[in-house]
C-alpha angles and dihedrals in degrees: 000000000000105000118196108169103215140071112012110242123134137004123196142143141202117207095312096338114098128191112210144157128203135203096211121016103264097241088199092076090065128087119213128207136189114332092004122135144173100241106184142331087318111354137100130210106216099183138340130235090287133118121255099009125142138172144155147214124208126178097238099224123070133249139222112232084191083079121059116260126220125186128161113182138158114235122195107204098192133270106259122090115238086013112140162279128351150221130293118206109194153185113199135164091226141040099252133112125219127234125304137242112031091010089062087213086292092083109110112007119132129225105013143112117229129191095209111203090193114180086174126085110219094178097198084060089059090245121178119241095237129065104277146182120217141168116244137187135202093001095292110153105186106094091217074081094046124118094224136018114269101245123183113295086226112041087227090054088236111157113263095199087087101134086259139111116260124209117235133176127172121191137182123201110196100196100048085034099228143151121209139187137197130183122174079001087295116130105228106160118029095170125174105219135180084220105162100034099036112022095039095024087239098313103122097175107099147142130257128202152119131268134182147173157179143213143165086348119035145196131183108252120196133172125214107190119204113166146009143163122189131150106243125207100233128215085203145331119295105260091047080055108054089040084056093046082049095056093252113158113256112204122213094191129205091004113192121231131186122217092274094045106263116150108244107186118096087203088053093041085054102044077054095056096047090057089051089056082048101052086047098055094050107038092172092077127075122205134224122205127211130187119199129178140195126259100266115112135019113321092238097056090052097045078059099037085051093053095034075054100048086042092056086054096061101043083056093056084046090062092058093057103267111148108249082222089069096047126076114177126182134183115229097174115195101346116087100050118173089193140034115275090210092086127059086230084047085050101051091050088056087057105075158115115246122191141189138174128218133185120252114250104243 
């Protein structure tokens, strides 16, 4: 799906790929962790002027680095001078943030690139004394491991923790294969970088967010995103989407079992693995998983063959990492028909996999 958050005007899709346009950034698609807060139309508060404080915001569906990415935001990084600790902007093939404090929720994950905006010096992280910008990779914060140098966030080292909005914007250029930063419209990092077959070993799917954090000293950091164009790696298209996260019934129909109960069918396996990328992506629902069979047979064998079925189906999104706590299945067997039995088409619609989500109580 190519998200660009600004004026409405198309939707469409192509096999699992959607083009779309939006008027507001859908503060829905993002997860929140730890101090983290909507703050506003299209702004997060990351901490507040606390010690000690971190959170994070990642938009929840994944992204293709084989397309370019555009972002332009405005970051607030506090009003005290020497407070700590920054903003993380990061790519990172899971939905997971890195540890606090110094690490800014950047430290330790592996592997990642990270644009650190850091208004703290942590000496033995051979910190500058001014507020600076630098590119990291896998999590490493010392910036003897950077990619680049870190260099002043603003080119006349004036202190950015000014109690003002800063402009940022990050782009990626597949095919020249760089990296750039902005921030107040100044280019401070250009950086060719073999971002999809070195950094991520040629896997270009990955997640994109912001992390920050504070420590002994503190400041309050917020995000205000306005716009951003990416190109995401849909589940499924929009409309499918938004029936699924309503508890509508989604129907694999005519799904093909061997003798021990694989699942045979290419089409099915990849309707499952959209789900998976679904159920990912939203770890707040929950899924219950119904098989259902034809007529043919005793009523009995069916009932088991159903739930042995619907069983084989969660073991395969456990397989792709779901949690078995958020997955119920049941086997319902011939009952609940949504066609007549009496044709072979009517048949092949009884013998299906049903799903539902539903969101976890909190």
């Amino acid at each position: 799906m190519r998200v660009s958050f600004l004026l409405t005007t198309f939707l469409f899709c192509t096999g699992f790929l959607c083009s779309a346009q939006k008027k507001f950034v859908d503060l829905k698609e993002f997860i929140l962790s730890a101090d983290a807060k909507q703050d506003g139309a299209q702004c997060f508060s990351l901490t507040p002027a606390e010690t000690w404080k971190g959170g994070s915001v990642w938009y929840r569906n994944q992204i293709d680095l084989r397309q370019s990415f555009d972002m332009e935001l405005e970051v607030h990084l506090g009003c005290k001078d020497y407070g700590a600790d920054g903003i993380v902007f990061i790519f990172h093939p899971k939905l997971k943030t890195g540890y606090e404090g110094e690490g800014i929720g950047f430290g330790g994950l592996v592997p990642s690139i990270g644009i650190e905006m850091d208004t703290y010096q942590n000496h033995h992280l051979n910190d500058p004394s001014y507020d600076h910008v630098a590119l990291m990779r896998d999590g490493r914060i010392n910036h003897h491991a950077g990619i680049t140098e870190p260099i002043p966030l603003k080119s006349d080292l004036s202190d950015v923790e000014d109690c003002k909005a800063h402009k940022v914007r990050v782009q990626w250029n597949p095919q020249t294969k760089i990296l750039n930063f902005q921030f107040d419209k100044s280019s401070r990092i250009s950086q060719r970088i073999e971002l999809v077959d070195d950094v991520f070993k040629g896997d270009p799917i990955v997640y994109w967010g912001f992390t920050a954090a504070t420590g002994g000293e503190h400041n309050r950091h917020r995000v205000c995103i306005e716009k951003t164009d990416f190109l995401e790696v849909a589940s499924f298209d929009y409309d499918t989407k938004q029936e699924l996260l309503s508890s509508k019934k989604y129907i694999i129909e005519d799904v093909e079992f061997g003798l021990k109960n694989e699942i045979l069918n290419a089409d099915d396996i990849k309707e499952l693995d959209n789900l998976a990328k679904l159920m990912n992506s939203y770890p707040e629902y929950s899924m219950i998983i119904e098989g259902h069979t034809d007529n043919q047979g005793p009523i009995k064998e069916n009932a088991l063959r159903s739930q042995e079925q619907a069983e084989a189906v969660v073991k395969y999104l456990q397989s792709k990492g779901i949690d078995p706590k958020r997955l119920t299945f049941y086997g319902l067997g011939e009952d609940y028909p949504i066609a007549p039995n009496e044709s072979k088409e009517g048949r092949a619609k009884n013998r299906r996999i049903q799903v539902f989500m539903q969101k976890n109580r909190a």
